[in-house]
C-alpha positions in Angstrom: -42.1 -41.7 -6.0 -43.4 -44.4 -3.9 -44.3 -47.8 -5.8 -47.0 -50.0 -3.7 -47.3 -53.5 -5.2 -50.0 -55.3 -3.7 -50.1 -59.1 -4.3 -53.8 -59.9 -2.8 -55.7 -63.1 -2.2 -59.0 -62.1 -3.5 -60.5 -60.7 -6.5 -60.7 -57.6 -6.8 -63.2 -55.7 -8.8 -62.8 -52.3 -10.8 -64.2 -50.0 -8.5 -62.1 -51.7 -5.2 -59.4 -51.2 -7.1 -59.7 -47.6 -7.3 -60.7 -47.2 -3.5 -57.6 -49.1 -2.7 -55.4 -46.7 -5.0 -57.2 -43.7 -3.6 -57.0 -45.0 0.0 -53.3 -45.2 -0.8 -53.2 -42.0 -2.3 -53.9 -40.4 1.1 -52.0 -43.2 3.1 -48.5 -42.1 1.7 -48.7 -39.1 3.2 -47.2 -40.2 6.0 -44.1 -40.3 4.0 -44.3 -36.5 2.7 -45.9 -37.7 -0.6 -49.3 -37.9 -2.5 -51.5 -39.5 -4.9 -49.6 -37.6 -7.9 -46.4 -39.3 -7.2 -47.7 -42.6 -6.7 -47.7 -46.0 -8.2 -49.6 -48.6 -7.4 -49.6 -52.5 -9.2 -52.3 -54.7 -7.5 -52.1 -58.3 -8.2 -55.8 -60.1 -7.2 -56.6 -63.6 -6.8 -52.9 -64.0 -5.7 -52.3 -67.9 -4.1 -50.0 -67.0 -1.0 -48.8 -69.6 1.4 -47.5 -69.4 4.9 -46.4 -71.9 7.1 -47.4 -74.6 4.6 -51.3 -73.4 4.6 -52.6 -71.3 1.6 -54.3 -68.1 3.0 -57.9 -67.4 2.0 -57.8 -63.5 2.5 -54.4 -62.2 3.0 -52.0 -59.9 1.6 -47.9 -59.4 0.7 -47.5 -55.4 0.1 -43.6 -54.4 -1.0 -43.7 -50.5 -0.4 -40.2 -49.0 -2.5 -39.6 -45.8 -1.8 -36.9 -42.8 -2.7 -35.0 -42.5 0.6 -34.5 -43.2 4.2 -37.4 -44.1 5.8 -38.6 -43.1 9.5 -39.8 -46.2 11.3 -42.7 -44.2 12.7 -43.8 -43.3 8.9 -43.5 -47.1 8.0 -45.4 -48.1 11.1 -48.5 -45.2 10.6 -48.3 -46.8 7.0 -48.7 -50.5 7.7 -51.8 -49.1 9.9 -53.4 -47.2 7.2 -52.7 -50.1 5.2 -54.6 -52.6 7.0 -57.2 -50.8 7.8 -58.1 -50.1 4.1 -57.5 -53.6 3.2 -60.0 -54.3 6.1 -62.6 -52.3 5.1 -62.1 -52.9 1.3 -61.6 -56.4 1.1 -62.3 -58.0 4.8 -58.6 -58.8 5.1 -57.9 -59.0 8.5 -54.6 -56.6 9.3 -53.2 -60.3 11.5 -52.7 -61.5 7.4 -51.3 -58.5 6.0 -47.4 -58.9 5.5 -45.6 -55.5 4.4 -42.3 -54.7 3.4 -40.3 -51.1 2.6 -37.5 -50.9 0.5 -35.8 -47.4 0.8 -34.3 -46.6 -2.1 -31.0 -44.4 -3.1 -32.1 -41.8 -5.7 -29.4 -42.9 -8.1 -30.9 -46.1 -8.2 -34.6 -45.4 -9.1 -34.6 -44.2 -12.6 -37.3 -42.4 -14.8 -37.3 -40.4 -17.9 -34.3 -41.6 -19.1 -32.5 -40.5 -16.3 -32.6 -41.3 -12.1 -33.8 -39.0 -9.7 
């Protein structure tokens, strides 16, 4: 189950939101996964700083997922990822900022158990 939180500069209005969810519905195929499994959090109208100067349209995106990782799936994902960000919110992909955190599956729990 990959999580996607999304801490985003602008607002972001209903129906962005669910382009951005679908977008990344598709996106996390790169990873062997779909939209069913996923979870997304979006945080809008985020104040991010780097270097000492706030960012007007920029992102921080922390990607968890169940399991190793290949580098070539993380790096196909930060491109799908700025690109929708691009076209969905004019965030350029140079102020998008993207972590993964692989995750064992005894420590990612649901349902009163972990996977």
């Amino acid at each position: 189950m990959p999580f996607v939180d999304a801490k985003i500069t602008v607002p972001v209005s209903e129906h962005k939101r669910d382009a951005i969810k679908s977008g990344l519905g598709e996106a996390v195929s790169v990873f062997g996964k779909g939209e069913a499994w996923l979870m997304v959090g979006i945080d809008d109208d985020y104040a991010l700083w780097l270097g000492g100067r706030k960012l007007d349209k920029g992102a921080f995106v922390s990607v968890s997922l169940i399991g190793e990782t290949p580098d070539e799936a993380c790096g196909e994902f930060t491109a799908r990822l700025c690109d929708l960000l691009g076209d969905e919110l004019g965030i350029p992909g140079d102020q998008v900022y993207v972590t993964y955190h692989p995750m064992l599956r005894t420590r990612w729990g649901w349902n009163g158990s972990t996977f």
